[in-house]
Residue, then its C-alpha position, 0 to 999 in steps of 0.5 A: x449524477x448522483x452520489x451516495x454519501x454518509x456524515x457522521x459529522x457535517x462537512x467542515x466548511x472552516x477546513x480542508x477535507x482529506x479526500x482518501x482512496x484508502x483505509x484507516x491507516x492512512x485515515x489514522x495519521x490525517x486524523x491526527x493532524x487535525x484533517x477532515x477525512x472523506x473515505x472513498x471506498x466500497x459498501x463492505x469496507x468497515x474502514x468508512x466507520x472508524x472514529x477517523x473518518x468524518x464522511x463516506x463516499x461510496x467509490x463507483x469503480x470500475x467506473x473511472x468516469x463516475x469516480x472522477x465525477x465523484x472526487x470532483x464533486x467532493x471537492x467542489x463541496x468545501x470553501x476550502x480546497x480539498x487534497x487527495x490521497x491514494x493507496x493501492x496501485x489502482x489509485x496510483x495509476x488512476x490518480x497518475x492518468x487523470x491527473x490533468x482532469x482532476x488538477x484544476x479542482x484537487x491538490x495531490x503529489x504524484x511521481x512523474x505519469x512516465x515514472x509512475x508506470x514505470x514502478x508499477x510494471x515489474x518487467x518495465x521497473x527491471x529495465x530502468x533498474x538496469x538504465x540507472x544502475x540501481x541496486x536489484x537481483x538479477x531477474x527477466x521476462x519470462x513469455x507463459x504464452x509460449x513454450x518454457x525454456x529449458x530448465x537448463x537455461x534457468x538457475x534454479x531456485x527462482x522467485x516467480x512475480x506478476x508483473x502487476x499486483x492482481x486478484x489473478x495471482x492472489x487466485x493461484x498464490x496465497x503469498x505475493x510471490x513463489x519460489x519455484x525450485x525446479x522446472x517441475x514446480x514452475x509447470x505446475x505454477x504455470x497450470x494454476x495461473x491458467x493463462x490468467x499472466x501471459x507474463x510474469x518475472x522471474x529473478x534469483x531470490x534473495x536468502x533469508x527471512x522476510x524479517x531482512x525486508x527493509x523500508x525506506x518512506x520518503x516524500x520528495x517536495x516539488x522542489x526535490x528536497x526530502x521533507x520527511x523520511x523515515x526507516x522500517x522493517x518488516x518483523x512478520x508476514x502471511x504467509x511467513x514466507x513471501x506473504x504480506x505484512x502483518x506486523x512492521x517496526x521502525x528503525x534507525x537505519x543510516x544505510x537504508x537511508x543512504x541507499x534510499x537516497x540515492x535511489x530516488x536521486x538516480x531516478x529523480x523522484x518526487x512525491x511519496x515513496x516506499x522503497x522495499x530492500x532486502x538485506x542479504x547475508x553479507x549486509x547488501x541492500x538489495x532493491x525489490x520494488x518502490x512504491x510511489x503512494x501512500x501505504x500502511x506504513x504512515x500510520x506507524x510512522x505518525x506515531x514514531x513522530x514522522x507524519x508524512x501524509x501531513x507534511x504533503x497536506x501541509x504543503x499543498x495547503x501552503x501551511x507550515x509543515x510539522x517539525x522536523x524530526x527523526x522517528x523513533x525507532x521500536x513503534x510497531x504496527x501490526x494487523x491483529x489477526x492474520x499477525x496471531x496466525x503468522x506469530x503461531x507458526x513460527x512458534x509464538x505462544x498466545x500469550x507472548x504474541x497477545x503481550x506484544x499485540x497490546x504494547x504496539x502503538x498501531x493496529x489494523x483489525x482488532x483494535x481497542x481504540x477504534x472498535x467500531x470498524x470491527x464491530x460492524x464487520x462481525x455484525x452489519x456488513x454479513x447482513x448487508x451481503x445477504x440482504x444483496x445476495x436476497x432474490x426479487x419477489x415476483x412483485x418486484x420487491 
């Protein structure tokens, strides 16, 4: 089959390309590492014109089939093996079930397929926490498709999830999750979702701002051994309440770490990891969710001297991996726009936000070190959407 491809550079031949289902903030930290990035990513996506992106795949989904031929095409390309690297959830898991079609010709880490679905399906992740005694709020099932329980049977407030991240909910919600605080407000979220979420998750919602949001990032090699870990916390969402990230610091956390460490013990984990807690008023950790794939946060990592996405190269590549070191804490990352937005609501001026803006080391959006990706998406890709939205002419040109 075919496959559409741009070079900006030619295909290194002399090392090994880092094939990316993702953006440029995992492109960011392969690129420091000295690796060849290929993006696989859709038309529109501005990513595919970083200064850290060496080659553009166009991805085929929701074609699975013609994804798999393109990434084993790709590999098939280079003298020396190329490895995979996954971001989103639709990665993880079509990464986790074709992991045996494409073994042979890509290196990747990854959980175990078992383990993998099991952290994606919140229902499914509620039970296992429940198996291995790990740390989150009490939560349940709830049936949509059914009558309601009564609302004396719930303890109102409650935090209301998918079960998986969809453009369905993002439909209904503009934040990942809605606090509902009487029966009144769980009708009327019911009605917005319209049959679209036969189920979804309802638990007792942890108080307290998003800042209390704190991360573990791990890689666990294959022989169980933590390579690389580092500590986070999230400073800005939106929208600011249960929205998602715009603006993240690493820290110095040593029970983030314990914790964090026993997590992936209890549940035998290898690969990467985020794992997400909130911190309740009494200093608890309360386990929200894990992640098992790459994420934004291992450009800001990188740049506080932890490289995860580089160590797992280093790894599946046979090479000596980067020194060991913990990260700094304080290296910020923020995504420009929607973080002005955040920082304006919670009364922020312009002008401190912009000051803080220029001193973080990590940006999505507007940044002044790879302008390129913000100048296409103002200019190329509106004209690339028109262009496909233009009718045939009866000439069929």
């Amino acid at each position: 089959m075919a496959h559409r491809a741009t070079r900006r550079t030619a295909l290194s031949t002399t090392d090994s390309p880092a094939l990316v289902l993702g953006d440029r903030d995992l492109a960011a930290p392969l690129h420091a590492a000295g690796a060849p990035v290929t993006l696989v990513s859709r038309p529109t996506d501005i990513a595919r014109y970083s200064r850290y992106v060496s080659r553009w795949l166009a991805d085929p989904r929701p074609d699975d089939d013609a994804l798999a031929a393109t990434l084993l095409a790709a590999a098939r390309l280079g003298r020396q093996p190329a490895v995979l690297f996954y971001q989103q959830d639709d990665d993880l898991l079509f990464v986790s079930r074709r992991r045996r079609e494409l073994a042979p010709d890509l290196r990747f880490v990854i959980a175990s397929a078992d383990l993998v679905e099991k952290l994606v399906d919140k229902a499914a992740f509620q039970d296992l926490a429940a198996q291995v005694g790990l740390p989150v709020p009490c939560g349940r099932v709830l049936d949509l498709t059914g009558p309601l329980p009564a609302t004396a049977e719930l303890s109102f407030p409650l935090l209301v999830k998918p079960l998986r991240r969809e453009s369905s909910w993002d439909s209904a919600s503009a934040a990942k999750a809605a606090v509902v605080r009487d029966g009144r407000q769980l009708d009327d979220l019911v009605r917005r979702l319209d049959g679209r979420h036969a189920r979804v998750i309802v638990q007792q919602p942890i108080d307290g701002p998003e800042s209390r949001i704190e991360s573990y990032h791990v890689y666990v090699d294959a022989t169980g051994q933590v390579a690389a870990e580092f500590t986070g916390r999230k400073l800005r969402t939106y929208p600011r309440s249960l929205g998602h990230s715009t603006a993240v610091v690493t820290t110095d956390a040593p029970d983030v770490v314990r914790v964090g460490r026993d997590v992936v013990d209890r549940l035998a984990l290898t690969g990467v990891a985020k794992l997400d807690f909130k911190r309740g008023a009494d200093g608890r950790l309360w386990l929200l969710e894990i992640n098992p794939r790459f994420n934004l946060w291992h450009n800001v990592g990188a740049a506080a001297g932890v490289n995860i996405p580089a160590t797992v190269r280093a790894d599946l590549l046979g090479r000596p991996r980067p020194r060991r070191a913990a990260a700094r804490p304080g290296v910020a990352w923020c995504h420009v726009k929607p973080d002005l937005l955040s920082a304006r609501e919670e009364g922020t001026s312009v002008g401190s936000w912009l000051r803080w803006a220029v001193a973080c080391e990590t940006r999505s959006g507007l940044d002044p070190a790879d302008p390129m990706p913000h100048l296409v998406g103002k200019l190329a890709v509106p004209l690339y959407r028109r262009i496909r939205r233009r009718p045939e002419r009866p000439d069929g040109t």
